[in-house]
C-alpha positions as CSV (number, residue, x, y, z in Angstrom):
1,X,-27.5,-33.5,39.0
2,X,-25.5,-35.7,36.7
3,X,-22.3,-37.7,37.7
4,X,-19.9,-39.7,35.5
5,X,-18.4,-42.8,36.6
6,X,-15.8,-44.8,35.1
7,X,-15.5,-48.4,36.6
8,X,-11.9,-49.8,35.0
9,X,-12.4,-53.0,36.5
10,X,-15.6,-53.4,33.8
11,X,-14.3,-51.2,31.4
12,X,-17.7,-49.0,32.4
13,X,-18.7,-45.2,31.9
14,X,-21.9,-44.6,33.3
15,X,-24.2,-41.6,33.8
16,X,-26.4,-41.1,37.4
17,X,-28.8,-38.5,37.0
18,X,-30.8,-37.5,40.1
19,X,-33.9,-35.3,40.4
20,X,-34.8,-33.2,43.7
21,X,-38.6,-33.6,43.7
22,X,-41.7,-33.4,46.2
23,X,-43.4,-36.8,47.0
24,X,-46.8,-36.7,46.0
25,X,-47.8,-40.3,46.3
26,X,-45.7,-42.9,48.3
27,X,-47.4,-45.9,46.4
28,X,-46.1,-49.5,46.8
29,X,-42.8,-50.6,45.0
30,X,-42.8,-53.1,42.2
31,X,-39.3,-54.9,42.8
32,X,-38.3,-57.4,40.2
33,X,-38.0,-61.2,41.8
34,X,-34.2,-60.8,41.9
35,X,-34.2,-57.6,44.0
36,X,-36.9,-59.2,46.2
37,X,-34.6,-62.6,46.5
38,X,-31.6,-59.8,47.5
39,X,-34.0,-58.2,50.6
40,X,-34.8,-55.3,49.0
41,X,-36.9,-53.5,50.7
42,X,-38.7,-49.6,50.0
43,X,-37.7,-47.4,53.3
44,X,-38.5,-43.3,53.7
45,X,-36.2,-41.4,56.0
46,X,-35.6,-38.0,56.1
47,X,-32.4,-36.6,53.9
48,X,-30.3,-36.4,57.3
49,X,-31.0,-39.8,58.5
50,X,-30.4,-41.3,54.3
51,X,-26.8,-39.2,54.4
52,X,-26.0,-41.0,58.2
53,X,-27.4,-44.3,56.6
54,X,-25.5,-44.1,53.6
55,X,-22.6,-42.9,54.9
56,X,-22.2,-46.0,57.7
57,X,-23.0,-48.3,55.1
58,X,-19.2,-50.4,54.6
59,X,-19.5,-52.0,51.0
60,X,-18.0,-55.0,50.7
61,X,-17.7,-55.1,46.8
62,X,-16.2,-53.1,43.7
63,X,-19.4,-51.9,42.2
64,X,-20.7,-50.6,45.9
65,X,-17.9,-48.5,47.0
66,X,-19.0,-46.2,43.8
67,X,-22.9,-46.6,44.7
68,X,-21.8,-45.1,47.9
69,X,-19.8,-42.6,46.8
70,X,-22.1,-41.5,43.8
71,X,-25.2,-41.8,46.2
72,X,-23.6,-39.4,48.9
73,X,-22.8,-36.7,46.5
74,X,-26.0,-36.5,45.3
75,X,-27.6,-36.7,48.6
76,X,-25.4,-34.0,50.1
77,X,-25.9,-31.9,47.0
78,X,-29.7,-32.3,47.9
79,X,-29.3,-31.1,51.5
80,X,-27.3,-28.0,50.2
81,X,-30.4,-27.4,47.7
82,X,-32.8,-28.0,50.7
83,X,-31.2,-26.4,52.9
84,X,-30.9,-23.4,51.1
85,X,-34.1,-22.6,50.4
């Protein structure tokens, strides 16, 4: 899927692509020291439980409220697929 976002506050346009794939190989994540020193961390759920996660999820900042939005499209688009099939 593709999805086009325009941020006015930044003056941004930016294009999300997502892929629907099968997990081969959960390997270990490489984060960059930044995203470590922000708590990221690598978690697997199933699609339901990422959609319940990510919808519950409050954002607290410009930039999130359209990861959140952006991120539930896709992962409801994904169910659909999944489900579908």
């Amino acid at each position: 899927g593709t999805i086009l976002e325009y941020r006015s506050k930044f003056n941004l346009r930016q294009t999300s692509y997502c892929y629907l794939g099968t997990i081969t190989s959960k390997g270990t994540p490489a984060f960059t020291d930044e995203e470590l020193r922000d708590g990221f961390q690598l978690l697997w759920v199933s699609l339901p439980e990422a959609i319940a996660k990510v919808t519950a999820d409050t954002p607290t900042d410009y930039e999130g409220s359209f990861i959140q939005k952006r991120d539930l499209i896709f992962l409801t688009k994904a169910q659909e697929i999944v489900g579908a099939n």
